[in-house]
C-alpha positions, 0 to 999 in steps of 0.5 A, a space after each residue: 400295159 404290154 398290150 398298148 404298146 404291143 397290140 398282137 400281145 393280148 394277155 388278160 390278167 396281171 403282169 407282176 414284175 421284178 427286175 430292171 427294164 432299160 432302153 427306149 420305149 419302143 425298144 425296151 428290155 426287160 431283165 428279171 422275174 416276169 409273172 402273168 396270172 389271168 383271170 382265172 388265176 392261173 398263172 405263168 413264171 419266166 426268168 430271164 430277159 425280154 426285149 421288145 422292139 416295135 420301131 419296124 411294122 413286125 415285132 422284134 423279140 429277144 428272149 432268153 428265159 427259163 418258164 418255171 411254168 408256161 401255163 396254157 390255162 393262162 395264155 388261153 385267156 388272150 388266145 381261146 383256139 389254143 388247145 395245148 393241155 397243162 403247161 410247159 417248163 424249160 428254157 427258150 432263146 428266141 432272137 429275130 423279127 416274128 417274121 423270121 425268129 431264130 428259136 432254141 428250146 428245150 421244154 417239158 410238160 404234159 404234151 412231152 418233152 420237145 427240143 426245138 431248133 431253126 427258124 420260124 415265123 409267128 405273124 399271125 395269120 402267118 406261120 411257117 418254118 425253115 429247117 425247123 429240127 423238133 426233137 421229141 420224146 413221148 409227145 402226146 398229141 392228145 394234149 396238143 389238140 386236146 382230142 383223139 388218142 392218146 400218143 407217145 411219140 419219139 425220134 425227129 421232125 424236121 419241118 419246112 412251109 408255111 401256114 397262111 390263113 388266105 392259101 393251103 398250107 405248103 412245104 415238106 414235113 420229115 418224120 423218122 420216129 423211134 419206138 413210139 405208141 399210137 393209142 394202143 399201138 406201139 411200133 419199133 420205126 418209122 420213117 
């Protein structure tokens, strides 16, 4: 399973494969059809190609996939503090170490419609971004945290720090939204 050879990837459920997996054991790409349905049965459909290289002591990712549905139902199943509501589709490109991931995306769903564009690091407990360029529109951050207000937040942030269990969070976050809505409030900017 993905789990034996990668223990950080916790994915209950089922792993359906269609296509050829080529390369070393611990550097293995995969290019296809790659479904996972969880215990609950919801399931997650990419198409594309995955290499996953475990030969260093951080994970090295390849990705370039379009999700028919990233579903945040199923991804909950390994990962319970995930909040985000319903599912995203789209197209991701991600190149690096989970230290230092170069990433592209462009997805869709419930949450809203996000571009993403920089560098970010994924270790857990370890999270951070450089020149992180986020893109949105009518992000609503109600089905991101799964509570408070509903938003539909448009225009740019771009996000600089690191998040880290041990200390505060620290870094630099710029805001410039366009017309967007706060609960009941709507504003033309800001900045």
């Amino acid at each position: 399973t993905v789990h034996r050879l990668v223990p950080s990837v916790v994915i209950p459920g089922d792993l359906r494969l269609s296509g050829a997996l080529n390369g070393a054991w611990q550097n293995a790409t995969f290019v296809g059809t790659a479904e996972h349905v969880a215990p609950d049965s919801s399931r997650s459909r990419l198409i594309g190609s995955v290499r996953l290289d475990t030969r260093a002591a951080v994970l090295g990712l390849g990705l370039d996939a379009d999700f028919d549905q990233l579903s945040f139902a199923a991804l909950r199943s390994g990962y319970p503090d995930l909040s985000l509501r319903g599912g995203l589709t789209g197209h991701v490109v991600a190149n690096g170490t989970l230290d230092s991931l170069e990433l592209q995306a462009n997805v869709a769903g419930e949450i809203g419609t996000i571009s993403a564009n920089g560098r970010v690091k994924v270790d857990a407990p370890n999270y951070g971004a450089d020149s992180l360029i986020i893109d949105m529109q009518r992000l609503d951050i109600e089905a991101v945290l799964d509570t408070g207000t509903s938003t539909s937040l448009n225009g740019r942030l771009i996000l600089r720090g690191v998040v880290d269990s041990a200390a505060p969070p620290r870094g630099t976050v710029t805001i410039a939204l366009d017309r967007s809505r706060f609960g009941g409030a709507t504003v033309d900017a800001v900045t």
